[in-house]
N, C-alpha and C positions, 0 to 999 in steps of 0.2 A: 789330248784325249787319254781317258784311263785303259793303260793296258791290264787285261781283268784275268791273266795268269795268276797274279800274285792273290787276288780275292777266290780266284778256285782254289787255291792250295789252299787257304782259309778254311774256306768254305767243303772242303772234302777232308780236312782234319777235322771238322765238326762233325760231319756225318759220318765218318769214320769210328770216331768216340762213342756217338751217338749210337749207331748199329751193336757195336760190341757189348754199351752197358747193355739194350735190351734184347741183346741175341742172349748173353751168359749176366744174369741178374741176380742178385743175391738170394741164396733161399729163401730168408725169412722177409723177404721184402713185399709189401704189397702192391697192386698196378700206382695209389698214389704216391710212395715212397720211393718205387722207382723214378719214375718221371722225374718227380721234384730235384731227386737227388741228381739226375742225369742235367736238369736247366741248370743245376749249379757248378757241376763239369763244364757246360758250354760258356759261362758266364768267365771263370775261369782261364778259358783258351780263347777268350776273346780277348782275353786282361793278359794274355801272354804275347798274342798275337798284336797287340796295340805297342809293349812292351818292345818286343822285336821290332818291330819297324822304329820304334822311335833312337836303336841304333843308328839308322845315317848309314848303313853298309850301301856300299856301291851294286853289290848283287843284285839288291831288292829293286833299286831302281832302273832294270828292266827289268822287272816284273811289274810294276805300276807305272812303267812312264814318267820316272820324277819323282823328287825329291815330295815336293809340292802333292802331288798325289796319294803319296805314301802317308803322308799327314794329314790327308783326308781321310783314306781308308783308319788310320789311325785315330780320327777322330771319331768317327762310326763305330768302328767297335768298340770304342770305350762308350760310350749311348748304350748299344744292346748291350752291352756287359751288365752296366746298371741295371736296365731294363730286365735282363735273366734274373741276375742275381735280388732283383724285388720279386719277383714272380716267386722263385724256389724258397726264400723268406718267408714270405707269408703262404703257400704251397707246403711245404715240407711239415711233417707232424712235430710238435711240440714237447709233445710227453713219448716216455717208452711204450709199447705196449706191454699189456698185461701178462706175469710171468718171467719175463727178465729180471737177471740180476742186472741192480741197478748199478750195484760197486763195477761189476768187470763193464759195462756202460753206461760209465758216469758220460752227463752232457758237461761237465766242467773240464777243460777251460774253453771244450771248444764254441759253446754257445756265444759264452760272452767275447768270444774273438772273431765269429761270423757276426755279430751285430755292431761290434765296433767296425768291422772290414765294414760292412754294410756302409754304416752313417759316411763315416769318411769317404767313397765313393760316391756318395750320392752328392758330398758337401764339395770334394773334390773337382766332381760332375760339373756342378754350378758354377762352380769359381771359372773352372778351363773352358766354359761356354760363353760368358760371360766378358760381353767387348768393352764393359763401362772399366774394366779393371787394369789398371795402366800393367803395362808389360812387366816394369820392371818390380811390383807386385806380384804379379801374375804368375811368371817362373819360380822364383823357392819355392809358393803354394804348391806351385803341379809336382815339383817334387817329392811333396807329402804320398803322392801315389804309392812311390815304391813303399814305402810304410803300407800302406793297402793291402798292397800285395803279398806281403810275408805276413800280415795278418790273418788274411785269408788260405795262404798255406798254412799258417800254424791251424786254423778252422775246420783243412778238412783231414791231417796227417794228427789231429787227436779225436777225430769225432768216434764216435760206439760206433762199434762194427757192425752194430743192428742196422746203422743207416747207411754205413760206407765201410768198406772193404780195402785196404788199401793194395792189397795184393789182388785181386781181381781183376780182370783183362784191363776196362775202363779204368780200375783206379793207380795202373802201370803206367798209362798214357799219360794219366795229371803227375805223375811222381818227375816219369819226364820231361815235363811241359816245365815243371816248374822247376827244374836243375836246370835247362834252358835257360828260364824266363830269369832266372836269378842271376845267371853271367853276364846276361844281356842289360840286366838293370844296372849290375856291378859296373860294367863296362860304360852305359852311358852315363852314369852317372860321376864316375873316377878318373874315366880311361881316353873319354875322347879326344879332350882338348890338348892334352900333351901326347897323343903319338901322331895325331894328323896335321896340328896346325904349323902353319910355316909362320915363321919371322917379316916384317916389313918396318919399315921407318915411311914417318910422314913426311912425303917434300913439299907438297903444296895442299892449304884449301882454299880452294878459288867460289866465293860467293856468286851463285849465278840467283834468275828472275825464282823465285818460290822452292829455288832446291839449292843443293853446293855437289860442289865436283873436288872429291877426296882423292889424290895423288900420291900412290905409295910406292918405293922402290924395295926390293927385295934384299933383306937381310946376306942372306942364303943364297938359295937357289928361290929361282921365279916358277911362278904360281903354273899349272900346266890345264888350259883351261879350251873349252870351244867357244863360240860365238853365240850370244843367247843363257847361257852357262850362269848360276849366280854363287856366293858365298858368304859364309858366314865371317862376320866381321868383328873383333873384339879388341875392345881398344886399353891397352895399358895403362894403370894408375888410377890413384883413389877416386871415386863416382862414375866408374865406369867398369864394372862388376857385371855385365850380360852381354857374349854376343847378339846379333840381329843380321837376317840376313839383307843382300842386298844384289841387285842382278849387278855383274859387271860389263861395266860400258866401254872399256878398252878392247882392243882387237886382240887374237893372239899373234904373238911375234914381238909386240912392241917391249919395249926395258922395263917399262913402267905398269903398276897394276891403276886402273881408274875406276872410283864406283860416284855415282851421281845421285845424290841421296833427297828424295823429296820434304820437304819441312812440313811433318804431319803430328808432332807430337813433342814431347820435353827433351827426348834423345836429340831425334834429328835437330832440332830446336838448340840444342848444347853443342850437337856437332859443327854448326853454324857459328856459333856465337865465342866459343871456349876451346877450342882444337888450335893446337898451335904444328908448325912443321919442327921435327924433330922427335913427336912423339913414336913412342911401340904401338905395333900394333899384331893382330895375332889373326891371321886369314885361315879359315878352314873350308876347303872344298875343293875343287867345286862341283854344282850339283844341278841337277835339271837334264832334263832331253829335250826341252824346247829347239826342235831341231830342223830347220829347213830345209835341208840338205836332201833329205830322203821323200821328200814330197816332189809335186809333179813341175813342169816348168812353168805353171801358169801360177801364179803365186800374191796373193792378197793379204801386205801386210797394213797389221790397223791397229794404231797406236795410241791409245788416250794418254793424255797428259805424260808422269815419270813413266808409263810403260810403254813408253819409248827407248828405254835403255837398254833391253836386249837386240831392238832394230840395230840401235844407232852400234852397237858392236859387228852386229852380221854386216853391217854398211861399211865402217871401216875397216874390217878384213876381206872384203870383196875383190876380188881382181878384174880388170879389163878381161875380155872375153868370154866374160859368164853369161852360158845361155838359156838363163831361164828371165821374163819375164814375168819383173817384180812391179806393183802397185805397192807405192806406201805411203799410207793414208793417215796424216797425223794429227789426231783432234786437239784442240786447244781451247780455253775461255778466250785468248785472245792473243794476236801477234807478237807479244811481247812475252808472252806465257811459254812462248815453244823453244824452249831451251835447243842450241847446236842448228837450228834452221838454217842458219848462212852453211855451214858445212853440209849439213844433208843437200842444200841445194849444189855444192861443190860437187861432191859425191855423184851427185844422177846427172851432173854433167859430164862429170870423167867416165862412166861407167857404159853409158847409152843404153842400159837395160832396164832403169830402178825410175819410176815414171814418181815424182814427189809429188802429194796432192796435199797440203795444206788446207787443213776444216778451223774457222776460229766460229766459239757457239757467239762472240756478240753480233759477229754482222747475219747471223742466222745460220750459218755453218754449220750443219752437224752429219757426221758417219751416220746413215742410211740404207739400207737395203736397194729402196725403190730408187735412191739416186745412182746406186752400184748398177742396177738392172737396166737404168737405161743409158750409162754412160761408158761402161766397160765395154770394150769391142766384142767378145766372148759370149757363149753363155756363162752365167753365173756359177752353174755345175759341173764347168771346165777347168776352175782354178781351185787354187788348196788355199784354207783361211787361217792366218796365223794372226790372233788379236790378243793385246796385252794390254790393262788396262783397270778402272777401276769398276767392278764389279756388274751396275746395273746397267752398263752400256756393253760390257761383255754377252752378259745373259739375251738381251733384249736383239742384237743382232743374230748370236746363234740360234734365238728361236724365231728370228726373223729370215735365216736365212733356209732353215728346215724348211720351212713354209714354201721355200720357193724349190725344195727340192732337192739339195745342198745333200750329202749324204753326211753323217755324222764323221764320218773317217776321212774326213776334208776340213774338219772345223778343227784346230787346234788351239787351244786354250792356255795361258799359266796361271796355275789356283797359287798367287802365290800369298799363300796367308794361313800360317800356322800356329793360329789360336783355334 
């Protein structure tokens, strides 16, 4: 669930901004010159705000719950960003008014550098929403952004002071925003991959039913990670040019790092087919609060298909004596489909607490509400819901389970998809 700290700080730097342009407004400004000018400050610090998080700082993720979350929020505000910044575009006056010298506010260069920042975010926009566009596409493009971004600084740190003021309360705040926004871009873009990631070599890839299970040992030092936890993955050597994240399915304590990669695409499809042991690899993280730890004893996990990989970690780092009272409910197309089943079933043997419910959809099987409601010993708003999974079987029981009463702050989710 999104912890909504990190969207107030947001959201109270906006109104923030917002109060000051029209508490102290430029003299010669009219009520629509203001405005206009203030949606394009907001648009601005959304595009900083999007920026910032897409650092990966450990901080931020308690404030949103996750890595995953933060890439939400991140994605959101690049939307409104757009959305402002059209608004104050076609809003904002075109011509000086009458009387100005035109020379001390010339609209050159800043015009024509707010309407290229414009298109490019809008083009930008499309691309980063846009699921038909294979990944490994998809990333250089979105790095076109930071281009954006210093366009639209250049846009409003030349604009005529008839329309913006740079010394101005409001226009101190964007000066800072955007010295900020600039290290933050420097840094994800130059800085992350070599101060965070660690070293691995490949020892094994073991081909399982529709996924593979990638087997790394640590260069260095080993990865320092929890249960649930995922990372981002990059693999050394020519055609393999983009990390991708991936939950890890190893416990922690063990020698070994393990991720279980579902075959959904040309990567995983490559990693399957073209991965040999002995390759580099480059692990950065790891990232996530998918955390069961701090929920109640009564505990419903529910697993579709690969998003079973964070269970199957919390399962193998389990200890005998754990007294919480776990349900894990693991949907499948079919028997042969539910990758590590013989172990899960070892597992809630050894354990006596972790009750395995195998769902396969051909023999009619499937994760349900109304079959939870009359099969769990409990009420249904006794236990905490931990589901992972793909998309419209996630949505459809948490708004299956509101219905029956479920509070929101019991339904735990991982949005893990960061396009």
């Amino acid at each position: 669930m999104l912890q909504k700290k990190g969207v107030y700080v947001i959201v109270g730097l906006i109104l923030f901004f917002a109060v000051i342009h029209l508490a102290f407004p430029p003299e010669q400004h009219d009520r629509r010159t203001t405005i206009t000018v203030m949606l394009g400050g907001i648009a601005f610090l959304l595009m900083t705000s999007s920026i910032i998080l897409s650092t990966r700082l450990e901080v931020f993720e308690d404030w949103f719950a996750g890595l995953d979350r933060m890439y939400q929020v991140h994605r959101v505000a690049g939307v409104f960003a757009a959305i402002t910044a059209l608004v104050h575009f076609f809003g904002v006056p075109k011509e000086l008014p009458e009387g100005v010298d035109p020379i001390a506010n010339a609209l050159f260069p800043s015009v024509p550098l707010g309407m290229l920042g414009l298109i490019f975010l809008v083009i930008g926009l499309f691309i980063a929403l846009n699921r038909k566009i294979r990944y490994s596409r998809w990333r250089p493009t979105h790095k076109v952004m930071g281009l954006v971004y210093f366009l639209i600084i250049g846009h409003f740190m030349t604009a005529p002071g008839i329309f913006f003021e740079r010394f101005s309360a409001s226009g101190i705040i964007l000066i800072l925003a955007a010295a900020v926004g600039v290290v933050a871009l420097v840094y994800s873009v130059f800085g992350m991959n070599k101060r965070t990631a660690l070293p691995f070599e490949i020892e094994a890839v073991n081909a399982l039913e529709r996924a593979t299970e990638v087997v790394l040992k640590p260069i260095d030092k080993m990865l320092d990670f929890k249960p649930g936890q995922f990372a981002f993955v990059e693999i050394e050597g020519k055609g393999w040019n983009e990390p991708h994240p991936f939950t890890i399915s190893s416990a922690p304590g063990e020698d070994k790092l393990r991720f279980t990669m579902k075959v959904l695409g040309d990567w995983t499809r490559k990693v399957r087919e073209e991965l040999q042991p002995g390759g580099k690899v480059q692990v950065r993280g790891p990232y996530g609060r998918f955390d069961t730890m701090k929920a109640g004893k009564k505990q419903i996990w529910l697993a579709g298909g690969i998003g079973l990989t964070p269970f199957l970690s919390k399962v193998r780092a389990m200890e005998e004596g754990d007294d919480r009272q776990i349900h894990l409910v693991y949907a499948a197309r079919e028997e042969q489909d539910a990758i590590f089943l013989d172990e899960l079933k070892d597992h809630a043997a050894r354990l006596g607490n972790v009750t395995l419910v195998p769902l396969f959809s051909d023999e009619g099987n499937f994760a349900r509400v109304d079959m939870m409601k009359q099969k769990l010993p409990d009420p249904l708003n006794s236990y905490d819901y931990f589901m992972c999974g793909p998309s419209p079987m996630v949505t459809g029981i948490t708004a299956d389970l509101k219905k029956e009463g479920v509070s929101r702050d019991k339904i735990h989710t991982e949005a893990f998809e960061f396009r």
